[in-house]
Every structure is written in structure tokens, then in C-alpha cells.
C-alpha positions as CSV (number, residue, x, y, z in Angstrom):
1,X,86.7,94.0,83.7
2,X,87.1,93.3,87.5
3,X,85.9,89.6,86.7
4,X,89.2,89.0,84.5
5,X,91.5,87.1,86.8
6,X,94.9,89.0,87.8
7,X,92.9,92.1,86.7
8,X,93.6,93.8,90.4
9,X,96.3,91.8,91.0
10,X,97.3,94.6,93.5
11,X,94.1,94.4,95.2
12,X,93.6,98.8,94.5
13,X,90.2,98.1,93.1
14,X,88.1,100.9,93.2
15,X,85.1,100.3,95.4
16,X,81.8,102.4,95.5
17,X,82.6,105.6,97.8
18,X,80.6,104.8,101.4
19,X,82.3,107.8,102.9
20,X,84.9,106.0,104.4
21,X,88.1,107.7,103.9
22,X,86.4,110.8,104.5
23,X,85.5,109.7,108.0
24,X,88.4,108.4,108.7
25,X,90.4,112.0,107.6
26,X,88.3,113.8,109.8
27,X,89.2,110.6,112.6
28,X,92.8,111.8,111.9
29,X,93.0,115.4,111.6
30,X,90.8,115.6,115.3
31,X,92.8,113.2,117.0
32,X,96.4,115.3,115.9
33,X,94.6,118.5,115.7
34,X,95.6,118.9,111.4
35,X,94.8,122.0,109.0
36,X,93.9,122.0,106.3
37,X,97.6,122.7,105.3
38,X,98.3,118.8,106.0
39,X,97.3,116.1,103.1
40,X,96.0,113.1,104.3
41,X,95.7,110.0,101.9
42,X,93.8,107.0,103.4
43,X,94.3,103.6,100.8
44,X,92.7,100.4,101.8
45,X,95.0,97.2,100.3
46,X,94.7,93.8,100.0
47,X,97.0,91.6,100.3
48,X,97.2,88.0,98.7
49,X,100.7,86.7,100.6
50,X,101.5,84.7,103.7
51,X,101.4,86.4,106.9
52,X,99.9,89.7,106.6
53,X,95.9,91.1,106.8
54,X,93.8,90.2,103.9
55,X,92.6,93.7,104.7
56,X,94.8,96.6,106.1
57,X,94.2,100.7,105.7
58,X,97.3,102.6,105.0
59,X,96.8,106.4,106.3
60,X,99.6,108.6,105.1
61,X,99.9,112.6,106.4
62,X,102.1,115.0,104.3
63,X,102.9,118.0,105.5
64,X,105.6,121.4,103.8
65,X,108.9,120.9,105.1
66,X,108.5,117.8,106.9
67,X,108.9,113.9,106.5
68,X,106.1,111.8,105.4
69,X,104.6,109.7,108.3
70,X,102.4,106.7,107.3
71,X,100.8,104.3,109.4
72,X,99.2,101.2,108.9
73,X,96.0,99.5,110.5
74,X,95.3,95.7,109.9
75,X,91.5,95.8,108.7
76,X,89.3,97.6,106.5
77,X,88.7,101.7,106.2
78,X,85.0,101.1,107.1
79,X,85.9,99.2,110.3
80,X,88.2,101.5,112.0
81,X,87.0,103.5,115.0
82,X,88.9,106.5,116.7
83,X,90.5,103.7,119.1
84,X,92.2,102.0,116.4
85,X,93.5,105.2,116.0
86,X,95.3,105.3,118.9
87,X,98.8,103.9,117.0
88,X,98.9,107.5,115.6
89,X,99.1,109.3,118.7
């Protein structure tokens, strides 16, 4: 069904797992020194519009009793490194 145009209009097809988001958790919760009582949700999008990354990774920590913080990173999940990182502290 992915061949069916405007099927993932929202670019949140579901690739094969390569371990990415994993990696890039553990990236995270080492560089901000996380438990396992914060959530962390890494999304990579794609975007079809004028002006922004074909590519970006959203990385999004919840934690009880405190805001949401996301922060975006303009190219895939499998292509960040720890000094990409740097924009979350």
C-alpha cells in the first residue's frame, strides 16, 4: 500500500527497525544523565514543503511533573551522532 500516492502523505511511514531510535535514546539519556523514569520518543518526519529538511528527527523527553521538552535535528535518526546532540545540552 505504500506505492498508493498520498498514502503517507505525512511522511510517518514505518521503516524496517535498524536500531536507530534505540541508539539515539541511549545518545540522549547519557548526555542528560536520564532514568528510566523519563520517556523518550525519537520520530523521524518528512517533510514535503518549502523551506524546511526533507529529513528532520524530532526527540521528545517526558518526564512526572514537568513540561514536555522536544527538540528537533534537521536530518535523519540514523545520521545523528552525540555532536548533533549538543542542541540538547
Amino acid at each position: 500500500m505504500s506505492g498508493v500516492p498520498g498514502h503517507d502523505i505525512l511522511g510517518l511511514g514505518r521503516p524496517r527497525p535498524d536500531g536507530s531510535a534505540a541508539r539515539v535514546k541511549g545518545l540522549v539519556r547519557a548526555r542528560l544523565g536520564l532514568g528510566d523514569d523519563a520517556t523518550l520518543m525519537v520520530t523521524e518526519l518528512h517533510c514535503h514543503e518549502d523551506g524546511c529538511p526533507d529529513v528532520e528527527t524530532v526527540i521528545a523527553l517526558m518526564r512526572a511533573g514537568k513540561d514536555r521538552v522536544s527538540w528537533k535535528i534537521a536530518k535523519p535518526m540514523a545520521e545523528i551522532t552525540d555532536q548533533d546532540l549538543a542542541v540538547i545540552g
